[in-house]
N, C-alpha and C positions, 0 to 999 in steps of 0.2 A: 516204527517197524510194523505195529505194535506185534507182539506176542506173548501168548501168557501160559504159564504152567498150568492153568486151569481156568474154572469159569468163575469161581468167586473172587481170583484175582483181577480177572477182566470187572466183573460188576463194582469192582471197591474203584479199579481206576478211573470207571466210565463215573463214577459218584463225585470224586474227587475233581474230575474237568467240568462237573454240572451238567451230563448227559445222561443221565439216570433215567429220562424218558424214551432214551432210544436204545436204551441198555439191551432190550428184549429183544427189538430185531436185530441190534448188531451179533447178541450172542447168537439166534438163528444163524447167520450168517458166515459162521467161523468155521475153516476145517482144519484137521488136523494135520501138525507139520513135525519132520524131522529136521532141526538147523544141529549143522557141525559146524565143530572146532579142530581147525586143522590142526596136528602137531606130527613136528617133523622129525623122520625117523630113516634110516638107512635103509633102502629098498629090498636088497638082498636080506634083512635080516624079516621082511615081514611076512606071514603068513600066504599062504596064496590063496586069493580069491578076499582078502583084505579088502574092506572098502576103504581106497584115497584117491587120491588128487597124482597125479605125475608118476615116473617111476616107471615100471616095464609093464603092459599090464599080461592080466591072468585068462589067457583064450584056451579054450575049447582046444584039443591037438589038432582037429580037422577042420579047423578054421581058420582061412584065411587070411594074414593083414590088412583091415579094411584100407580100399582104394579110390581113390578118385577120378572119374573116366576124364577123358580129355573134354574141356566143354566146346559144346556142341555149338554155338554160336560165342566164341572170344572177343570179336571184332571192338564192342564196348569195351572189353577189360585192357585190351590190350593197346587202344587207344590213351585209354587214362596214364598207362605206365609210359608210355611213349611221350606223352607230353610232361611227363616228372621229369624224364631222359632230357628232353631239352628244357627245362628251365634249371636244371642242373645247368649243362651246357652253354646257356643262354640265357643268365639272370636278367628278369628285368626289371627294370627300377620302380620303385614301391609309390614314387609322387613324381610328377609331371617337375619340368626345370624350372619353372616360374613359382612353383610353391615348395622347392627346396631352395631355391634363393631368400627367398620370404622369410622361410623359417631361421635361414642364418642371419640376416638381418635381426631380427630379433633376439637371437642369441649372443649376437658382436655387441647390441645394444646394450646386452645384460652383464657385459663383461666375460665374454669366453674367449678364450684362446685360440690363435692360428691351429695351435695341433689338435684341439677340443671339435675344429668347425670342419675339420680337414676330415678328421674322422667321421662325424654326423654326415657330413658329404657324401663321403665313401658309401655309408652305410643308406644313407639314401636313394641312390642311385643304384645301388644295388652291386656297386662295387668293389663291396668292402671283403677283404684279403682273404682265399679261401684256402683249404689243404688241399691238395689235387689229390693225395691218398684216398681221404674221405669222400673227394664225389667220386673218384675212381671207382671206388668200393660199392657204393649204394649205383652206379650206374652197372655195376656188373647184378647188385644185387637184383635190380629191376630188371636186366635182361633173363636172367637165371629164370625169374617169375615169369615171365612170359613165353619161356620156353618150356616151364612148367605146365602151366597154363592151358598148352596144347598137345601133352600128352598125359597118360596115364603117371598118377601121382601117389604115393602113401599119406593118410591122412594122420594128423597126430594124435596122439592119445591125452584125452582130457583126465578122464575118469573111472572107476568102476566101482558098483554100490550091489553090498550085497543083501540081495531082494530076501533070503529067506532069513537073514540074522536080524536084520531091519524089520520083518515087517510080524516080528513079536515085539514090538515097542507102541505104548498107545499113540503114538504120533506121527503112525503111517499108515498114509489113506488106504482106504479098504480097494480102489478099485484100481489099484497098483496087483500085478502078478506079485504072489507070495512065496516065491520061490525065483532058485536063479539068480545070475548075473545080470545088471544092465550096466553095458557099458557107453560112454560116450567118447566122439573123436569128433575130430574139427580139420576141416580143410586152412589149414597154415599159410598157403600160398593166397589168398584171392580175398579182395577189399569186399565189406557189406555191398551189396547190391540192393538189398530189400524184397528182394523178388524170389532169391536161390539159397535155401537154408544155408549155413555154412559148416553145422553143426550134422554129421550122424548117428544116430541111437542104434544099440545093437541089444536084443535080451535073447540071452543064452540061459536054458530051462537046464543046466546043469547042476550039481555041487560043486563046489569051490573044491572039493578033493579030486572033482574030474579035469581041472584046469591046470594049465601050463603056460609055465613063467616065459613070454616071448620078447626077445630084445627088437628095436625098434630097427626099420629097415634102415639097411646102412645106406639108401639117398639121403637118409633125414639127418643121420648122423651126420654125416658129412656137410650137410648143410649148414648144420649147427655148429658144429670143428669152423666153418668159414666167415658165418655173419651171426653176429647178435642181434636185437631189434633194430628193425627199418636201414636196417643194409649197413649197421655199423661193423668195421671189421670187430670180430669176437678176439676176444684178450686170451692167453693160455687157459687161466682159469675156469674160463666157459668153456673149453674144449669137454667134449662130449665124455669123454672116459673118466673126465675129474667133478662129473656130477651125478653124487652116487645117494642121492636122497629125496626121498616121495613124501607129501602128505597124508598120514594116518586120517580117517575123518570120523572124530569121537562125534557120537549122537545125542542130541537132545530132544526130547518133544516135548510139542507145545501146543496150542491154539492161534491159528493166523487167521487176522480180522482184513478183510477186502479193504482194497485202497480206493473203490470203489465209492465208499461216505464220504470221503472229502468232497466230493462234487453231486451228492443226494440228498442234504438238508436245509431244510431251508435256511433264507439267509442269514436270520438272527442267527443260527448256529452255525453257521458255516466256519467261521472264526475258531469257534472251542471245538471242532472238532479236527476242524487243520493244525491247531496248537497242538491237539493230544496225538495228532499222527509225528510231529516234527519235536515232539516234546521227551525228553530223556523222565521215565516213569521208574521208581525203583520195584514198581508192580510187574516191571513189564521181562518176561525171559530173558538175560544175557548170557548167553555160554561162555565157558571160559574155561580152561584148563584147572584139572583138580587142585587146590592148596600145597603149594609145594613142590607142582612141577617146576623144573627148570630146563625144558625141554622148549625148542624154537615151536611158537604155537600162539593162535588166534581166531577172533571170529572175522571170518573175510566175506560174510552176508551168503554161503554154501547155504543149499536147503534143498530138500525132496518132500516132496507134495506140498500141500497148503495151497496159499495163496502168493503171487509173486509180491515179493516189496519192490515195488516201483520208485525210480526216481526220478524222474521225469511225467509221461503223461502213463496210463492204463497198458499194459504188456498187452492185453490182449488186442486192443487196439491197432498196436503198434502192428500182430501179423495178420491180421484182422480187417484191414480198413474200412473195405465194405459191408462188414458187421453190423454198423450205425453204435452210437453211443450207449455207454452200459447205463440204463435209467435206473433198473432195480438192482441195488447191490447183489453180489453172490447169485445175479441171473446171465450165464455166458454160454455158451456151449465149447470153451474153451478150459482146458485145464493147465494148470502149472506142474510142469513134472520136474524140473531139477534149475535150479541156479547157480551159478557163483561168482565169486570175483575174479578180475582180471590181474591183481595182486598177486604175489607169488613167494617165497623164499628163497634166498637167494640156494643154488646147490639144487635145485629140484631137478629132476630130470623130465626136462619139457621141453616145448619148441613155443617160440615166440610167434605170435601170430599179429598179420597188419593189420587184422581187425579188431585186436585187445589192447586195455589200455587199463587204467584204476575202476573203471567200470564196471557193472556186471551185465552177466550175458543172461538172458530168462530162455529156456527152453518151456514152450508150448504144445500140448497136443490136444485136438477136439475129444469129446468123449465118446462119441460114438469110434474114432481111431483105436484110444486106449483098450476100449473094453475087445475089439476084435486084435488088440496088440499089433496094430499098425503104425509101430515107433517109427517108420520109412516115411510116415508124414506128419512128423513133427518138424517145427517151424521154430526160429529163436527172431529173437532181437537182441540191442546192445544198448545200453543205458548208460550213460554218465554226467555228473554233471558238470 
């Protein structure tokens, strides 16, 4: 991950992996983070202005729903969806006929069955027996998005973190507003592109007593009453009115180490310190629900400020490109402002989105951004592995 309740706990770790020489600059290198633990609790009964996950969120009276304008050039998006449309319509076979012959040969060889090679056939070829409900379904779902697509849209509600209860905890960064709501939402309808955040930051300089509990616009509702993920029809269950619970987001701080050192030591160490990033440490922070809870709840990798935990390559990288590689750890003009998982409980009130999955999503903003509080150009990525 790594994270530590403090710095003597970082130095016992870095002792025990045999990095005790590098102890000094990696502690340089650490900022402060808040990681939660979701636990799940009935929307209507939480406070307003509550920092969670799902649920209705807590806006300002005179603000808005945030929206999504119709995108200004679709032509790409709407091409991708159109070609999902016909290979729905128009499967095509997954191996050439000469090498699904082949393969049953070898399987008749092996001793398989008429109805074993019939099937393989099928499924080779790309013919094998479909529901027409289910493509029906996911082909209305793909046209739905693309007539999304090209108008004005509501965006879904991810989040809302409250700035001024949070940021008397020692494990929130100082160059975060200390006061106020930041909320996040997400455009639901439209695939990563790389190019076009997906993800909007909102920070309302309010009190959470000036907030009002807003219910989600009923296109989304209704969206959600009709499809669950990637255009499956939605069961009664997921029906929008029968999910009546949000994640609470209990706070931890900590000290997050850049992920930045796995690829800044040299080589004899490059090994102990890739172990000690991929390594389960009982030095190392793990949040968890108080002793005793029996309440639905978990670490789903949430966090505000720090450093991102990467799973894959550098986040910042990732919206970054032409940054050039990060040589000296903890040196970006990139900040990490909020993460989480694409994980969820089941009952949450949320919209599924085609760009989440068990992954997590890093929200980024430069520092010169943060400090003039220009959340309107923060940048995410999607990580999984």
């Amino acid at each position: 991950m790594p994270v530590f309740a403090d710095t003597q706990a970082l130095r016992e770790s870095l002792r025990k992996a045999g990095l005790s020489d590098y102890a000094r600059r990696i502690e340089a290198s650490v900022r402060p983070v808040v990681m939660f633990v979701r636990r799940q609790e009935k929307d209507d009964t939480l406070p307003v202005g509550t920092s969670k996950m799902a649920g209705n969120p807590d806006l300002p009276p005179d603000a808005p729903w945030p929206m999504r304008p119709a995108l200004a050039a679709p032509e790409r998006h709407l091409a991708q969806l159109r070609k999902q449309i016909e290979d729905i319509r128009h499967p095509k076979p997954s191996m050439s006929a000469s090498d699904v012959e082949g393969l049953l040969q070898t399987m008749r060889a092996s001793g398989a069955t008429e109805k074993d090679l019939a099937l393989m056939r099928d499924a080779l070829r790309g013919t094998k027996r479909r529901d027409p409900k289910v493509d029906a379904s996911r082909i209305a779902w793909l046209q739905a998005r693309m007539a999304a697509l090209q108008t004005e849209f509501p965006l879904a509600f991810i989040a809302q973190l409250d700035l001024g209860q949070l940021s008397a905890l020692p494990g929130f960064d100082p160059k975060l507003p200390r006061s106020g709501v930041l909320f996040i939402f997400m455009d639901a309808m439209r695939d990563d592109d790389g190019k076009t955040p997906l993800h909007h930051v909102y920070w309302h300089d309010a009190r959470p007593a000036a907030l009002r509990r807003r219910e989600w616009p009923v296109e989304l509702q209704r969206w959600n009453d009709r499809w669950s993920s990637y255009g499956h029809p939605a069961s009664p269950e997921e029906a929008w009115s029968r999910l009546p619970m949000a994640d609470r987001l209990l706070p931890h701080s900590g000290l997050s180490v850049p992920h930045h050192w796995k690829t800044a030591l040299p080589q004899h160490s490059s090994k102990a310190i890739w172990a000690w990033f991929q390594g389960a440490d009982p030095l190392q922070l793990s949040p968890h629900l108080p002793p005793g809870d029996t309440a639905h709840g978990g670490n789903f990798g949430d966090r505000l400020g720090g450093w991102p935990d990467d799973i894959q390559g550098h986040a910042e990288d990732d919206v970054d490109p032409a940054g050039g590689h990060i040589a000296v750890p903890g040196q970006t003009p990139w900040r990490h402002l909020f993460s989480y998982g694409g994980e969820y409980h089941a009952g949450a009130r949320r919209s599924d989105s085609v760009a989440s999955g068990d992954g997590n999503h890093f929200l980024m903003i430069r520092d010169e951004d943060l400090a003039q509080r220009r959340f309107d150009r923060v940048r995410d990525t999607y990580q999984s592995t």
